[in-house]
TITORVEX-298258 format. One record per residue: residue in one letter; x, y, z of N, C-alpha, C, O in turn. Coordinates in steps of 0.05 Angstrom, whole numbers, padded with zeros to 5 digits, always signed. Layout:
REM TITORVEX-298258
aXYZXYZXYZXYZ
...
***
This chain:
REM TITORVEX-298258
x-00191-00735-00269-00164-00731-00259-00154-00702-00264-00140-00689-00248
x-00161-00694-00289-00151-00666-00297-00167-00649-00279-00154-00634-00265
x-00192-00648-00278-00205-00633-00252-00198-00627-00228-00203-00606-00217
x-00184-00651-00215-00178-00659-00188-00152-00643-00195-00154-00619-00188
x-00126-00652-00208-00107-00637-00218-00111-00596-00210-00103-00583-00191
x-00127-00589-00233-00135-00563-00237-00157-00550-00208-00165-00526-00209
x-00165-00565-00187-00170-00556-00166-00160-00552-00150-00163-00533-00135
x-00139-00574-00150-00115-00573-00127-00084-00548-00133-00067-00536-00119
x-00093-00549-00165-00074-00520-00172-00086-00503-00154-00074-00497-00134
x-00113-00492-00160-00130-00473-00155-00126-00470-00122-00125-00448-00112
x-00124-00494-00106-00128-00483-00077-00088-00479-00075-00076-00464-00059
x-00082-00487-00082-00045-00487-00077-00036-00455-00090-00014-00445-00089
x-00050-00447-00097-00049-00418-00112-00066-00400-00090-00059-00377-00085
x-00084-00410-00080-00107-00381-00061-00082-00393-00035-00070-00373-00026
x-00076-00409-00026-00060-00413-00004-00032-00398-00003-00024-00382+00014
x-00017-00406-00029-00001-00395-00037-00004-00357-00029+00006-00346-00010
x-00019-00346-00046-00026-00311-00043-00032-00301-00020-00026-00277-00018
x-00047-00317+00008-00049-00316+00033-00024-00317+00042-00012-00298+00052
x-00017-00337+00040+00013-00341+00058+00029-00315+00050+00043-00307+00069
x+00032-00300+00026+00051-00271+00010+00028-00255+00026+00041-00245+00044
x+00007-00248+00028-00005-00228+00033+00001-00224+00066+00006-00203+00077
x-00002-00251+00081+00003-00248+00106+00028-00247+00117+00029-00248+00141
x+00053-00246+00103+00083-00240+00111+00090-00215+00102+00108-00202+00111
x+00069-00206+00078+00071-00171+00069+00055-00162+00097+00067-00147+00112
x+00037-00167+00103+00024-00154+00121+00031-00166+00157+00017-00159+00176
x+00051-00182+00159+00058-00184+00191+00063-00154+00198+00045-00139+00206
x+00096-00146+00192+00101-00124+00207+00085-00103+00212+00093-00089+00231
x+00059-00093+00198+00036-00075+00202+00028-00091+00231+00033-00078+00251
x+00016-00120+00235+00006-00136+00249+00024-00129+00268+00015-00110+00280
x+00047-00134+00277+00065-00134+00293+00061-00111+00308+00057-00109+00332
x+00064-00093+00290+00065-00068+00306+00033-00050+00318+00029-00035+00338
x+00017-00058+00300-00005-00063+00306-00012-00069+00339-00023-00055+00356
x-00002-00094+00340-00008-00109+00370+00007-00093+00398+00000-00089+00421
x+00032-00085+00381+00050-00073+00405+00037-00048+00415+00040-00043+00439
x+00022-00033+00401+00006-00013+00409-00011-00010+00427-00017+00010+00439
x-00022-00039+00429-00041-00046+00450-00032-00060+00479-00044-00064+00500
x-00008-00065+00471+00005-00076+00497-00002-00053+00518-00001-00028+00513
x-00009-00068+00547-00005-00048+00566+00011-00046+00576+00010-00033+00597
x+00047-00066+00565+00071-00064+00593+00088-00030+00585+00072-00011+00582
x+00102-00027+00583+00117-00001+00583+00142-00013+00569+00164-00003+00574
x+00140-00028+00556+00159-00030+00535+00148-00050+00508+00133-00070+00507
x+00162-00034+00485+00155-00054+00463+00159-00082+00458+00182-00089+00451
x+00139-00099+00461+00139-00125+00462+00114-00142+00445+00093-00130+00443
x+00116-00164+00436+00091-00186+00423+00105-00210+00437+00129-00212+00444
x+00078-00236+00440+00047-00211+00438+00039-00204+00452+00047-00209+00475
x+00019-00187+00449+00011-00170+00472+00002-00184+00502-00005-00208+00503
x+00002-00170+00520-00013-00185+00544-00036-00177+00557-00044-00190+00577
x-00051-00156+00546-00069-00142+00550-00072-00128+00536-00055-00125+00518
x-00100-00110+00539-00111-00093+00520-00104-00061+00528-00098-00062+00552
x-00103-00045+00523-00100-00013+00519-00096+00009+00501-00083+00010+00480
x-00111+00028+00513-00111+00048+00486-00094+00072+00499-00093+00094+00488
x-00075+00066+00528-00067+00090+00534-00043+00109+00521-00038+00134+00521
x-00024+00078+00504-00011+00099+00489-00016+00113+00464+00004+00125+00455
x-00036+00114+00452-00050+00126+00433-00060+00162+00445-00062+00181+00430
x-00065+00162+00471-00068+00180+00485-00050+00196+00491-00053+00220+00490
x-00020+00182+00502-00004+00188+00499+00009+00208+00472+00015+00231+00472
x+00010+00191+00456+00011+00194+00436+00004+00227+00414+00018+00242+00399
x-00024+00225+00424-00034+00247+00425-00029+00271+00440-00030+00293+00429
x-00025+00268+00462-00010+00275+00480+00020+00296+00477+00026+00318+00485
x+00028+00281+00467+00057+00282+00456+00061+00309+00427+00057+00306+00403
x+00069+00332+00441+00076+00356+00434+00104+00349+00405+00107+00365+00387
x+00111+00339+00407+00136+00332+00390+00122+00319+00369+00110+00334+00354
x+00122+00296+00366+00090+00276+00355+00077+00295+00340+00080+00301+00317
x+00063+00303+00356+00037+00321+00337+00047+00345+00327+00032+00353+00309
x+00068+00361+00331+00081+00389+00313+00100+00366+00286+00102+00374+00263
x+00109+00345+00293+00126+00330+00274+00105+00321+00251+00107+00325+00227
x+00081+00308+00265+00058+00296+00242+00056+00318+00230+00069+00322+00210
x+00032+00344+00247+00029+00364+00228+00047+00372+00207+00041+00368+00183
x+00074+00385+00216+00090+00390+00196+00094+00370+00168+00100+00379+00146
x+00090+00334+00175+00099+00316+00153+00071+00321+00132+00074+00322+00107
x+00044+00325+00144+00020+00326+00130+00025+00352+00111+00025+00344+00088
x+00029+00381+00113+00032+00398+00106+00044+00399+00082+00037+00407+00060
x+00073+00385+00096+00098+00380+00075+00088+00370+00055+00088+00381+00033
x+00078+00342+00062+00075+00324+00036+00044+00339+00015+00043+00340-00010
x+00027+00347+00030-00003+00359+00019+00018+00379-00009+00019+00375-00033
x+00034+00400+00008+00042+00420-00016+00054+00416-00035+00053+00430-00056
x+00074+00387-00026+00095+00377-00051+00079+00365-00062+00074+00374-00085
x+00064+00342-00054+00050+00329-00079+00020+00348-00102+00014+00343-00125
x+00006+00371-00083-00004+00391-00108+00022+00407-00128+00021+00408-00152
x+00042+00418-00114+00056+00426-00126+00069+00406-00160+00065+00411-00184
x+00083+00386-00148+00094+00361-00154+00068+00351-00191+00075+00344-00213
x+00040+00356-00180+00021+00361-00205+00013+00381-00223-00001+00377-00243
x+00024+00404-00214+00024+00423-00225+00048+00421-00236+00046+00422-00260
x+00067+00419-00229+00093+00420-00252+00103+00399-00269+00116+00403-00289
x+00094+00366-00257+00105+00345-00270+00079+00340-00285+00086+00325-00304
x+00056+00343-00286+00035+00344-00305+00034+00341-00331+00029+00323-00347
x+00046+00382-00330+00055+00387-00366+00079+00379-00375+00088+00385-00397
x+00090+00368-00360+00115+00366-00362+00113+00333-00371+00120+00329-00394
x+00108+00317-00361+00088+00294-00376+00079+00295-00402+00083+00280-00422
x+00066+00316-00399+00053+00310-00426+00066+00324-00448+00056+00314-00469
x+00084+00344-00455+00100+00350-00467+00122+00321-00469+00131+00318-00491
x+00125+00313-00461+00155+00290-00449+00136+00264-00483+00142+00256-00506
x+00116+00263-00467+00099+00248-00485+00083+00252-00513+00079+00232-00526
x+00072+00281-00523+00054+00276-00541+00074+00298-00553+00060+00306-00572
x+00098+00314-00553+00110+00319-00573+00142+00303-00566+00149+00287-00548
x+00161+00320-00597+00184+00297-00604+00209+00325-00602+00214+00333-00625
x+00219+00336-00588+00232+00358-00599+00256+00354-00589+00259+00334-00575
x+00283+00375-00595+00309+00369-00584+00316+00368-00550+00307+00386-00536
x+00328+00351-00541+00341+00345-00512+00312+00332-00500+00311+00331-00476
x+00293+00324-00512+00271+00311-00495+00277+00280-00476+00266+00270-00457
x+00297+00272-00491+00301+00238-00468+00319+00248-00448+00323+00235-00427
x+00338+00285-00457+00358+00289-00433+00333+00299-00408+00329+00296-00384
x+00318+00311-00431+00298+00325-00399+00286+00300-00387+00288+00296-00362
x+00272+00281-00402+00274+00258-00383+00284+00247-00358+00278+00243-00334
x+00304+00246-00375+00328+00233-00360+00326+00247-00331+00320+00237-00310
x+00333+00281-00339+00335+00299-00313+00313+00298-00288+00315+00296-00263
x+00288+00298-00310+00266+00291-00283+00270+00265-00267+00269+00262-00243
x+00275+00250-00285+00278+00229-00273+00298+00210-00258+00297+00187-00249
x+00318+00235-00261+00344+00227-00238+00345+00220-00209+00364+00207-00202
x+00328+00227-00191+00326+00234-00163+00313+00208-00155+00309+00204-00131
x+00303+00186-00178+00291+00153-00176+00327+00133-00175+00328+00109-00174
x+00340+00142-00176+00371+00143-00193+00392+00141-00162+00402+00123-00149
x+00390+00169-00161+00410+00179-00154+00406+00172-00118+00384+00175-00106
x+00426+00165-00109+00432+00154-00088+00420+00179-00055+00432+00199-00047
x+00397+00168-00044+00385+00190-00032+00403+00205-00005+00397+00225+00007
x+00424+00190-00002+00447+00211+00016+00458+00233-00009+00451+00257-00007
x+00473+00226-00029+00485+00241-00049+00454+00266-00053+00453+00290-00049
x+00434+00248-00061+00415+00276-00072+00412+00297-00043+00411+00321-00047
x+00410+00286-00014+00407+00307+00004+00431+00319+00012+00427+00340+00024
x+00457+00313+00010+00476+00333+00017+00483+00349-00015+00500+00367-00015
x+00472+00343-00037+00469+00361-00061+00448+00383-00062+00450+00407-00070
x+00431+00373-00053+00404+00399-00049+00414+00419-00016+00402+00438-00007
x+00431+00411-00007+00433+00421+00025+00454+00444+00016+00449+00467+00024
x+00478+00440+00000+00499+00454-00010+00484+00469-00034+00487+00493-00034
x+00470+00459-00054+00459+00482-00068+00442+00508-00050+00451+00531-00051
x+00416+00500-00034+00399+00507-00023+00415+00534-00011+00409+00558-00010
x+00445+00515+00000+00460+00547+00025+00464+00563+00010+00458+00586+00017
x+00477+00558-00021+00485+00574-00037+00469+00593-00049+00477+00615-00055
x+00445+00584-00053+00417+00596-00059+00402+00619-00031+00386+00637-00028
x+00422+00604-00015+00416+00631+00013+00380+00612+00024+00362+00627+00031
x+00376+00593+00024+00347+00589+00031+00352+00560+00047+00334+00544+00045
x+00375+00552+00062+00377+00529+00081+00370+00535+00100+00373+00559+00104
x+00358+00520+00119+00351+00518+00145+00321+00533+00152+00318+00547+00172
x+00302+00528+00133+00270+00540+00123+00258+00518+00111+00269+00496+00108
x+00230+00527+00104+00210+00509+00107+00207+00506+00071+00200+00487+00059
x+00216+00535+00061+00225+00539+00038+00245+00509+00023+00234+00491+00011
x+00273+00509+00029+00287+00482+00030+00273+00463+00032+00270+00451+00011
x+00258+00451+00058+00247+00432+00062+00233+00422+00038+00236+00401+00026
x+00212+00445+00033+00195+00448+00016+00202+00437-00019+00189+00423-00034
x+00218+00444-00021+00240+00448-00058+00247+00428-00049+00232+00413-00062
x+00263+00409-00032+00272+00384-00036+00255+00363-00035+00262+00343-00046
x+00226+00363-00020+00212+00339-00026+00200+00349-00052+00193+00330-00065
x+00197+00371-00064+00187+00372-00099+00206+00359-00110+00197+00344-00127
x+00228+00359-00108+00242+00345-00122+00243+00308-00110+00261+00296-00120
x+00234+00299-00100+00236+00271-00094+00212+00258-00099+00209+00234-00097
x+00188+00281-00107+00161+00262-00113+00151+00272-00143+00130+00264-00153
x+00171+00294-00157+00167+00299-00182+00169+00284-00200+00159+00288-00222
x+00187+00252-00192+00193+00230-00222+00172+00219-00222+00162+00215-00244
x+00157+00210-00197+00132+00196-00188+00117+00202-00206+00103+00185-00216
x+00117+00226-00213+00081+00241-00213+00085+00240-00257+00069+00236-00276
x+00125+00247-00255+00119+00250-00291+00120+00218-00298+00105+00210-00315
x+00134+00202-00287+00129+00176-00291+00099+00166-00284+00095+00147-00300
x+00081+00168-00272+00068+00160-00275+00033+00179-00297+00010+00172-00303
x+00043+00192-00299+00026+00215-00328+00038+00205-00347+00023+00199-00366
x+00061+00200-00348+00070+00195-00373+00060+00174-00388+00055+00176-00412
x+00057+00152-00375+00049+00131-00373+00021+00135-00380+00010+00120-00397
x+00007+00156-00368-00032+00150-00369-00033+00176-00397-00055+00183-00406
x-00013+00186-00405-00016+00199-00433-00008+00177-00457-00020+00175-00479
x+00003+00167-00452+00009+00131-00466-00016+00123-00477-00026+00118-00500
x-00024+00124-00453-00050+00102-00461-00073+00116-00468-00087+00103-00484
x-00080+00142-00461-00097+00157-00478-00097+00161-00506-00079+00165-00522
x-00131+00158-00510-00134+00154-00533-00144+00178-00550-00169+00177-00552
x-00134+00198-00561-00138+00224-00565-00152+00231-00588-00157+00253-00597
x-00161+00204-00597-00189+00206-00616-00226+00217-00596-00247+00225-00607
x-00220+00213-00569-00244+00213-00563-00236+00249-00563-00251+00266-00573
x-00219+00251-00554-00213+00288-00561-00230+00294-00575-00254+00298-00570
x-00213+00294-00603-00223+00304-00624-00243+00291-00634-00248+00295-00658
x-00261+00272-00618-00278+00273-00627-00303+00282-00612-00326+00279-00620
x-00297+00294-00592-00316+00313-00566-00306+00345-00584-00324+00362-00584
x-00285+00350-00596-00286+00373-00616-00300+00371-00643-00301+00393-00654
x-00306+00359-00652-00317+00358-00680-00347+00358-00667-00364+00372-00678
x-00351+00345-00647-00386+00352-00636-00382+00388-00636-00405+00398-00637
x-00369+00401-00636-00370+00427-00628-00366+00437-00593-00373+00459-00583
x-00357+00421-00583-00353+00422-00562-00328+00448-00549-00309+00454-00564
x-00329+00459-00527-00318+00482-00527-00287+00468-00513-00286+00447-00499
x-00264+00486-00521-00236+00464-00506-00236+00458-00477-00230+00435-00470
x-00243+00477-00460-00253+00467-00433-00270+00452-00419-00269+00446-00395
x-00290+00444-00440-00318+00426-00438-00297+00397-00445-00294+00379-00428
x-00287+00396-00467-00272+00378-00473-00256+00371-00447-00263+00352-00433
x-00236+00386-00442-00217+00374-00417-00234+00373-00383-00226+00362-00363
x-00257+00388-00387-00269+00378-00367-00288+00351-00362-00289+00335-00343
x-00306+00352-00388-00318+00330-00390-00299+00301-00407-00310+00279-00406
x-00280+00304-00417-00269+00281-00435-00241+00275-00419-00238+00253-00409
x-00217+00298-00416-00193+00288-00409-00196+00292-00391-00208+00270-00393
x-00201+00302-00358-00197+00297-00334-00207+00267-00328-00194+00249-00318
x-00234+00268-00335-00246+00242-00325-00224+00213-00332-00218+00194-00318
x-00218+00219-00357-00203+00190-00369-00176+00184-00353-00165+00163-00348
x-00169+00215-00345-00132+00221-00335-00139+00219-00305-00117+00219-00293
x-00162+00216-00286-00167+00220-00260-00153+00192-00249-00136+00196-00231
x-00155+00170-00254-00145+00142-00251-00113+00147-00244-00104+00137-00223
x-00097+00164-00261-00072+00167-00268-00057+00191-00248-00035+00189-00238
x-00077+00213-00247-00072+00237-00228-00081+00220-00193-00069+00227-00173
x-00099+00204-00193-00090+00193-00164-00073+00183-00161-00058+00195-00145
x-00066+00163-00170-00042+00152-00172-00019+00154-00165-00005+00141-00150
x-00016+00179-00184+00007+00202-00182+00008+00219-00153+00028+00224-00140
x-00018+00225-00148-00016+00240-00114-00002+00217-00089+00015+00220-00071
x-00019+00192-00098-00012+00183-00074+00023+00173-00074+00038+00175-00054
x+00030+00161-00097+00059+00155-00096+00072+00183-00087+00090+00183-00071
x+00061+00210-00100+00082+00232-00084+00073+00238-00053+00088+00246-00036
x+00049+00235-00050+00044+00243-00016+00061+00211-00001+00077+00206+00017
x+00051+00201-00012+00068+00175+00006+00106+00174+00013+00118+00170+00035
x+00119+00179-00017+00135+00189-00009+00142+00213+00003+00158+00211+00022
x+00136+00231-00003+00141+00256+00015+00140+00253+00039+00159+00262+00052
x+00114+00239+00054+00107+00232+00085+00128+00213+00091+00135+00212+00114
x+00139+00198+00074+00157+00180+00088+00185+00184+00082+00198+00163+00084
x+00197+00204+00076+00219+00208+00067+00227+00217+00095+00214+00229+00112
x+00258+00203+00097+00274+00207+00123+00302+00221+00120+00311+00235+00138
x+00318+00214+00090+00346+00215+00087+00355+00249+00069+00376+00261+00069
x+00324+00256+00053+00330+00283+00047+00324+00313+00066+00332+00336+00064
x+00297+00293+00089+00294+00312+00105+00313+00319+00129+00312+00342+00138
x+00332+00300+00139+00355+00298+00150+00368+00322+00144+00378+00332+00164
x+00370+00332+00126+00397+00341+00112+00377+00380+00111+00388+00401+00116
x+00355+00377+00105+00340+00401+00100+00326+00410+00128+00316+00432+00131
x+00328+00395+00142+00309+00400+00167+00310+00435+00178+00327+00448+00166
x+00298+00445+00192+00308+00476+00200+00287+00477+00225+00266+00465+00230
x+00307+00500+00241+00296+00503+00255+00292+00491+00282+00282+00506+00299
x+00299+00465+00288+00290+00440+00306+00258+00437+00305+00240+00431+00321
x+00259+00442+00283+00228+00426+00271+00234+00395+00262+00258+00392+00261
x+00223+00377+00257+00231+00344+00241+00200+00335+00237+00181+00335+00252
x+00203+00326+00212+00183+00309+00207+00175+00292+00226+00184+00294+00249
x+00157+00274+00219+00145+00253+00225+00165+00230+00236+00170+00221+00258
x+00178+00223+00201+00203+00208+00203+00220+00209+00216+00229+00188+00225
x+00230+00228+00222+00252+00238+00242+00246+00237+00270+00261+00222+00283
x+00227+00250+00282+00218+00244+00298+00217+00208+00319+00222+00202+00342
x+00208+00197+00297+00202+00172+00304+00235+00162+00303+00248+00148+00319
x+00242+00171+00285+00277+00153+00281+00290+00163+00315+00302+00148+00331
x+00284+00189+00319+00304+00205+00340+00292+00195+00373+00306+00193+00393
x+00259+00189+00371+00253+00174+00390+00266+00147+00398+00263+00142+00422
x+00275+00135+00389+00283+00102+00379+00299+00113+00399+00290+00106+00420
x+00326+00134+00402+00337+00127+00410+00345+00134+00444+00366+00131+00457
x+00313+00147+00453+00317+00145+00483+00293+00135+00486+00286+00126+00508
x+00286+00135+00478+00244+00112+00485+00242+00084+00474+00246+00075+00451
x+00234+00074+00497+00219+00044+00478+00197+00030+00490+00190+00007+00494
x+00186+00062+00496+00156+00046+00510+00127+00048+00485+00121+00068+00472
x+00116+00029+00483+00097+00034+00451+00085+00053+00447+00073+00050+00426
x+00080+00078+00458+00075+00101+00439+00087+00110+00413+00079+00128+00398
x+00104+00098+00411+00125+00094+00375+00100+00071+00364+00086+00076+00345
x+00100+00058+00373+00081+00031+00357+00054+00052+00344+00045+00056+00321
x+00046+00060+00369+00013+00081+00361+00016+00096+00348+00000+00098+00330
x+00041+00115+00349+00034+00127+00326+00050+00119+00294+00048+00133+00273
x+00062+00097+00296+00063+00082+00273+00028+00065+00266+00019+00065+00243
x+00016+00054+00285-00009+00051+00275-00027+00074+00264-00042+00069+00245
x-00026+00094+00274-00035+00121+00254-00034+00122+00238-00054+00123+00223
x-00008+00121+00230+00001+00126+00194+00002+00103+00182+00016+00104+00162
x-00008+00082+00187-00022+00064+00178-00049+00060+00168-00055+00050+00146
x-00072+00069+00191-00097+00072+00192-00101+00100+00167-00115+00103+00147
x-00086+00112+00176-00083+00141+00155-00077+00125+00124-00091+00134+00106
x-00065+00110+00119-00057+00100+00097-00076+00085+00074-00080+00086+00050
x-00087+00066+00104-00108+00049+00086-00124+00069+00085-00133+00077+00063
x-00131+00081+00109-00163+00108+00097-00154+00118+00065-00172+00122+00049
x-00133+00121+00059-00123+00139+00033-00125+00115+00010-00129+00123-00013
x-00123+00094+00014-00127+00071-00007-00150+00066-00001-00153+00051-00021
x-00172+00064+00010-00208+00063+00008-00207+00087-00002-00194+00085-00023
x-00215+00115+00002-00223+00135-00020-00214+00140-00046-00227+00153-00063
x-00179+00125-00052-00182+00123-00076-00200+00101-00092-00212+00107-00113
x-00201+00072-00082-00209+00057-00091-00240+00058-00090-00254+00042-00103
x-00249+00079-00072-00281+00091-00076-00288+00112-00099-00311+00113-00106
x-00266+00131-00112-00269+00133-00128-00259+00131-00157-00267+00140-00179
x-00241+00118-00152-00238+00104-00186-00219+00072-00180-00214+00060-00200
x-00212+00064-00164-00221+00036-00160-00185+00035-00164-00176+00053-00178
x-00166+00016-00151-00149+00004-00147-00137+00005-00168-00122+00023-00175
x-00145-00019-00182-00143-00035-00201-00143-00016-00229-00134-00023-00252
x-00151+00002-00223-00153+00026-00250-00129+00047-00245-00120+00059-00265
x-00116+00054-00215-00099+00080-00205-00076+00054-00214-00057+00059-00229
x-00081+00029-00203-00047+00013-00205-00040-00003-00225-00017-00012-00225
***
């Protein structure tokens, strides 16, 4: 009876995680399907098969200067975003000195702080700074929206490092660069993906600070797609929302090819 009991847990639990995995993953599905519709408006389910608005899509001069520009954006903030929230990590973590929980705090305001208030605050600093309506702006405000990402999550993988294998790759005689190449990158690589993708992901998907920084009549990705909504509704929006989808999972297989899911999350 306890068997029968503890099997019937067992399938009421894999049923259970199906049914959450497949209501997390409809709206992908949803939109997914609408892409393939061949009517000229967004609709499920589909009634046929086509790949013409993907063509479209491609096609589409606005679309592809908006992607390019969101890829760019997010590539420089999130290298940038590691280069500065890095040491800044690891200072936060492996020393104790005065105003360290305020600098915390500071990095870590913009997880906080209400994302209309932070983009008309960076839009009024930025003018004042003489650098609004540039790529510059654009640029400094997604560093600042994927910088808590990157020290929150170092901070975290300096936590858990164990800094005996250090010093103990130094007492072999080992040279300090041999050390951080062969001992701490490898152990910290789990933690530095991690960190890229929560800041490239936000960055690519940020809508409410690029609003406010935009220049030029250039617009992201996001924008783009928001500003389509409101004279189009034939599924070329769906396709290239399936893009940055297909783009997405491709970015979760090469992490999870090289240091595995379950180790970055």
């Amino acid at each position: 009876m306890d068997r029968f009991l503890h099997r019937a847990t067992d399938v009421g639990g894999i049923v259970l995680r199906t049914a959450i995995y497949l209501f997390l993953a409809l709206p992908a599905i949803v939109v997914i399907c609408a892409s393939i519709n061949p009517v000229d408006f967004l609709g499920f389910p589909p009634q046929g098969f086509t790949l013409k608005w993907y063509w479209a899509a491609f096609d589409s001069k606005p679309f592809m200067d908006s992607l390019s520009l969101s890829t760019q954006l997010a590539l420089l903030a999130t290298v940038a975003s590691l280069i500065i929230g890095t040491p800044a990590a690891y200072a936060i973590e492996r020393y104790r000195f005065r105003g360290r929980n305020a600098l915390q705090a500071f990095v870590l305001s913009p997880m906080i702080v209400p994302a209309v208030v932070l983009g008309i605050g960076l839009l009024q600093f930025l003018v004042w700074a003489g650098l609004s309506q540039s790529f510059a702006a654009l640029f400094l405000g997604h560093i600042v929206i994927t910088m808590p990402y990157v020290v929150r999550t170092m901070t975290a993988s300096f936590s858990l490092f164990d800094r005996a294998l250090e010093q103990a790759a130094m007492n072999l005689r080992a040279p300090p660069l041999t050390v951080v190449r062969r001992v701490t990158l490898p152990i910290l690589l789990p933690g530095l993906l991690s960190a890229s993708v929560f800041a490239f992901v936000t960055s690519f998907g940020n809508i409410t600070v690029s609003l406010f920084l935009a220049h030029g009549g250039r617009a992201t990705l996001p924008i783009q797609i928001f500003t389509y909504v409101d004279y189009g509704s034939d599924p070329t929006l769906a396709a290239v929302s399936t893009l940055v989808i297909l783009v997405t999972v491709a970015l979760l297989a090469v992490v999870e090819r090289v240091a595995g899911l379950q180790k970055v999350v």
